[in-house]
N, C-alpha and C positions, 0 to 999 in steps of 0.2 A: 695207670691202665687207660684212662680218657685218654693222654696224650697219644699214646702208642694208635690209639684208633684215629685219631685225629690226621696222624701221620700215614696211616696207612690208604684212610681214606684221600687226603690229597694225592699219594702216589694211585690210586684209581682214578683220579680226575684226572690227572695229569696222563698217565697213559690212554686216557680217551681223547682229553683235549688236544693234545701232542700233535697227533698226527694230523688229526681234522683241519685244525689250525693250518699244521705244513702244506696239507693239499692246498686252504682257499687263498693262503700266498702265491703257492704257484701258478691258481689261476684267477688271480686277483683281476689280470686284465679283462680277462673272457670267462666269468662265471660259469656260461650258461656250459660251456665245454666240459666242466666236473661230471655232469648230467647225460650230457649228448655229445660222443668225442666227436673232435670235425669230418671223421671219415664218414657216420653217418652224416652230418647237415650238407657234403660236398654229396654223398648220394642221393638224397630226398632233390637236394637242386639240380641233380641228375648232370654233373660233371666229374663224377669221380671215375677216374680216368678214361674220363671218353672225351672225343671232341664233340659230340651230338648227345643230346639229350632221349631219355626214354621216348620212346614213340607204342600206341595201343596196339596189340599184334593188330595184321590185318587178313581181313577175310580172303580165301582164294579159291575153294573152290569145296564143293558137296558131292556125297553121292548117298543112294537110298538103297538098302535093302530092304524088301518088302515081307521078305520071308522071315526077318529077324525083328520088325519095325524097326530099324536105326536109320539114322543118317549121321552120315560122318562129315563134319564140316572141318576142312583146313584153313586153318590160319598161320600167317609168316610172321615169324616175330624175329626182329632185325635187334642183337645183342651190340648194344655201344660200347660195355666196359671193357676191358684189358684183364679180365680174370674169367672161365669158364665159367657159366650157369647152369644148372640145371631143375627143371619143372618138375618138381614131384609131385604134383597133382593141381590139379582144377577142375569147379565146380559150380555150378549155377543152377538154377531154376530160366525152364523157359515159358516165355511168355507172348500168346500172341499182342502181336505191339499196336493193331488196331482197336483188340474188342479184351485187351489185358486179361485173356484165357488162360488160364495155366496147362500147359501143354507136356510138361512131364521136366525130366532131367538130364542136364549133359554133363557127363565129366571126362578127365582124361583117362586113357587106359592104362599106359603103359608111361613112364616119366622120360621126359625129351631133355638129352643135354643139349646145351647150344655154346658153343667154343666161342673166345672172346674174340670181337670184332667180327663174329658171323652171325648169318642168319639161319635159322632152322623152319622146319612147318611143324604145325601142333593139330597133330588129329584130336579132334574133339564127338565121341560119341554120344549124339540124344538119343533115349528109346522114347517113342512115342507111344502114348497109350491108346485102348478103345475109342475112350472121350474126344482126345484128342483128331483122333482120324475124323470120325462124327464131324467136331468143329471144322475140319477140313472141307467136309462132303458138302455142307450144309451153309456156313459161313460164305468160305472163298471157293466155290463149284466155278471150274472151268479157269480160273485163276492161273498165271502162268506163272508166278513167282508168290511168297508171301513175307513180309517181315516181322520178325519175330525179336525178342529180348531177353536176353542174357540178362538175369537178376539175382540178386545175392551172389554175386560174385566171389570165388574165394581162390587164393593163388596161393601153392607153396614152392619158393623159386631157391632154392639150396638153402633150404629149413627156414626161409624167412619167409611168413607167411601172412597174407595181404588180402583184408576181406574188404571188399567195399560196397557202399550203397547204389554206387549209379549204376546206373546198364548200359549195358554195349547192346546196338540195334545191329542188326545182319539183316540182307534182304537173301532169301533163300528159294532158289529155282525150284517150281516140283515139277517131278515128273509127268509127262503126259505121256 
């Protein structure tokens, strides 16, 4: 009876070891590839098939509605790769970028595709609050522009989804 278990237990080793084994043969050369295939490490070094690398969207243009408190900030985000994307959400905390006031929340509304090798705009709505206005009145009175900071940033670009620490600074015109 020992035996029988002894035998059965190496065909359990053996069905685990087996394959494990076959994989780290095959990538004996390039480890780290078992973990990380090269499609992701050719995207993070941002040439998977693009000839240009990611670029930060860029700012283009605001507007205010005062009846709603929003402003709508567009930004253009220029798509390098050879496969469609699309945003299905983003999200931040804003911050005044002089006196690091927290001045409320911008996300996307509505999710923006952007087709490979194009560029798209990305409406981005902040609602500002009381506080915030306040800080406005008070702070930067007569001010013709102010800048502000995009914080905690979090991106979901066709389910892959991308939180980061830094901020994006924008300078934003107010109205007079």
């Amino acid at each position: 009876m020992q035996i029988l278990g002894l035998i059965l237990a190496l065909i359990t080793i053996g069905a685990v070891a087996g394959p494990v084994a076959g994989v780290v043969l095959v990538y004996q050369n390039n480890p780290v590839e078992m973990i990380v295939p090269s499609e992701i490490e050719d995207l993070i070094a941002g040439s998977f098939g693009a000839d240009e690398p990611f670029e930060l969207p860029q700012y283009v243009s605001s507007s205010f509605d005062h009846a709603t408190q929003t402003l709508t900030a567009i930004f253009s985000f220029a798509n390098p790769l050879e496969l469609d994307l699309k945003v299905n959400s983003l999200s931040a905390e804003v911050e005044c970028a002089i006196h690091a006031f927290k001045l409320g929340h911008a996300e996307l509304v509505d999710p923006v595709p952007i087709d490979a090798g194009d560029t798209a705009l990305i409406p981005v709505v902040f609602k500002w609050t009381q506080v915030a206005e306040d800080h406005f009145l008070t702070a930067h009175s007569g001010a013709a522009s102010i800048d502000i900071e995009l914080v905690n940033l979090g991106v979901d670009v066709s389910g892959i989804t991308i939180e980061t620490p830094e901020s994006v600074s924008v300078n934003v015109p107010l109205p007079q």
